[in-house]
C-alpha positions as CSV (number, residue, x, y, z in Angstrom):
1,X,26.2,40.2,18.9
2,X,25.9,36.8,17.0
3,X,22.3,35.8,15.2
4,X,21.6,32.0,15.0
5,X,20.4,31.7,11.3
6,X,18.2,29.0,12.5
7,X,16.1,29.8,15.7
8,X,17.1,33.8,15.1
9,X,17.9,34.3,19.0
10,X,20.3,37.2,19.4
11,X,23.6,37.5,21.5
12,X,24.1,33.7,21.3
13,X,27.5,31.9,21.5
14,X,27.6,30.8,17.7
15,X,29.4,28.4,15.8
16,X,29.9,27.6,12.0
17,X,27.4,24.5,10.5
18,X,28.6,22.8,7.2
19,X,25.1,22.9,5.0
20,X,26.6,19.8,3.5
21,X,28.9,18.0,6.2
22,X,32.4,17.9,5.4
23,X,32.8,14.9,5.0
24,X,30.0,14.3,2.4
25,X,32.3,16.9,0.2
26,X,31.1,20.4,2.0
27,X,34.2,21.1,3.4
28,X,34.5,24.5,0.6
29,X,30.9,24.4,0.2
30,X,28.0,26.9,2.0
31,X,27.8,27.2,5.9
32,X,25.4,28.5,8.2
33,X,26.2,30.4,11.8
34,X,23.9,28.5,14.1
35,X,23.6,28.7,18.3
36,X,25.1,25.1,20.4
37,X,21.4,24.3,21.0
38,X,20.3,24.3,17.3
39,X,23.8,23.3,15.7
40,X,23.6,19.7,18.7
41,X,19.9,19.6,17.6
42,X,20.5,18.7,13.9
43,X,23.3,16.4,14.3
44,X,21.3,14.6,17.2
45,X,18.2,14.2,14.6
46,X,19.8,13.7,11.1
47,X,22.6,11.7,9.7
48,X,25.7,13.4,7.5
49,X,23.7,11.8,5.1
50,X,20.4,13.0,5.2
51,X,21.9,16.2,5.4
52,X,23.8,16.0,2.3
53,X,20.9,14.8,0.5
54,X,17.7,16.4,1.5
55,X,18.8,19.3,4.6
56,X,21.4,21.1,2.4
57,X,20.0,24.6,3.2
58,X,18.8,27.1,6.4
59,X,15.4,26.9,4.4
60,X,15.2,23.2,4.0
61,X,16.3,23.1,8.0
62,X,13.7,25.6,9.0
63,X,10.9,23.3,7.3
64,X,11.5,20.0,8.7
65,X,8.5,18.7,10.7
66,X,10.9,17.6,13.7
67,X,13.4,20.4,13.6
68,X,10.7,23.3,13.3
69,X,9.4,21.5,16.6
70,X,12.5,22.2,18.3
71,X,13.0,25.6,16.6
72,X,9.6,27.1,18.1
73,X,10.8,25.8,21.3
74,X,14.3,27.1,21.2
75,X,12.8,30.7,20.6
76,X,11.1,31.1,23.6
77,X,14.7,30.4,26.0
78,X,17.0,32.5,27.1
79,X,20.3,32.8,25.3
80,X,22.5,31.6,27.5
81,X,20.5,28.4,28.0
82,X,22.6,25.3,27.3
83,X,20.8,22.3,27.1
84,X,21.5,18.9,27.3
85,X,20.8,17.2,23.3
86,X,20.2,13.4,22.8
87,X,20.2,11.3,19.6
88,X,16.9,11.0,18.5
89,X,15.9,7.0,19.0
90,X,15.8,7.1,15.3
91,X,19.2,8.3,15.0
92,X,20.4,5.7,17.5
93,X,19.2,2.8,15.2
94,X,21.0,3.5,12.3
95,X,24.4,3.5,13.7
């Protein structure tokens, strides 16, 4: 049975999140196991860079105002829920 770290829903399909992406220098660094929903959600909201430099952690994660959003959501579906993610607007400025 897999446990996201993030939105703690049980018997989830899991994969492994780079607290610091590798390739901001994370590759050796700490990692987080985090559902598809919640591990799309971050990289649709937050550049490798903000990541790097102010998301390093599950706790830091956890407390963002737009992730928590999403988190309290998340909670409430079933496991095997998939959804569909989208780049923020936000997100889809800065490229």
């Amino acid at each position: 049975m897999n446990i996201c770290e993030l939105c703690n829903r049980n018997d989830v399909e899991t994969t492994i999140h780079h607290l610091v992406p590798k390739e901001m220098g994370g590759t050796f660094g700490p990692t987080a196991t985090l559902c598809i929903p919640c591990h799309k959600q971050i990289h649709a909201l937050y550049t490798n860079e903000e990541l790097a430099s102010r998301l390093s952690t599950v706790e830091l994660l956890k407390d963002d105002e737009n992730l928590s959003k999403f988190i309290k959501w998340i909670r409430k579906q079933p496991p095997s829920k998939l959804m569909k993610i989208k780049k923020s607007n936000e997100r889809r400025q800065k490229r």
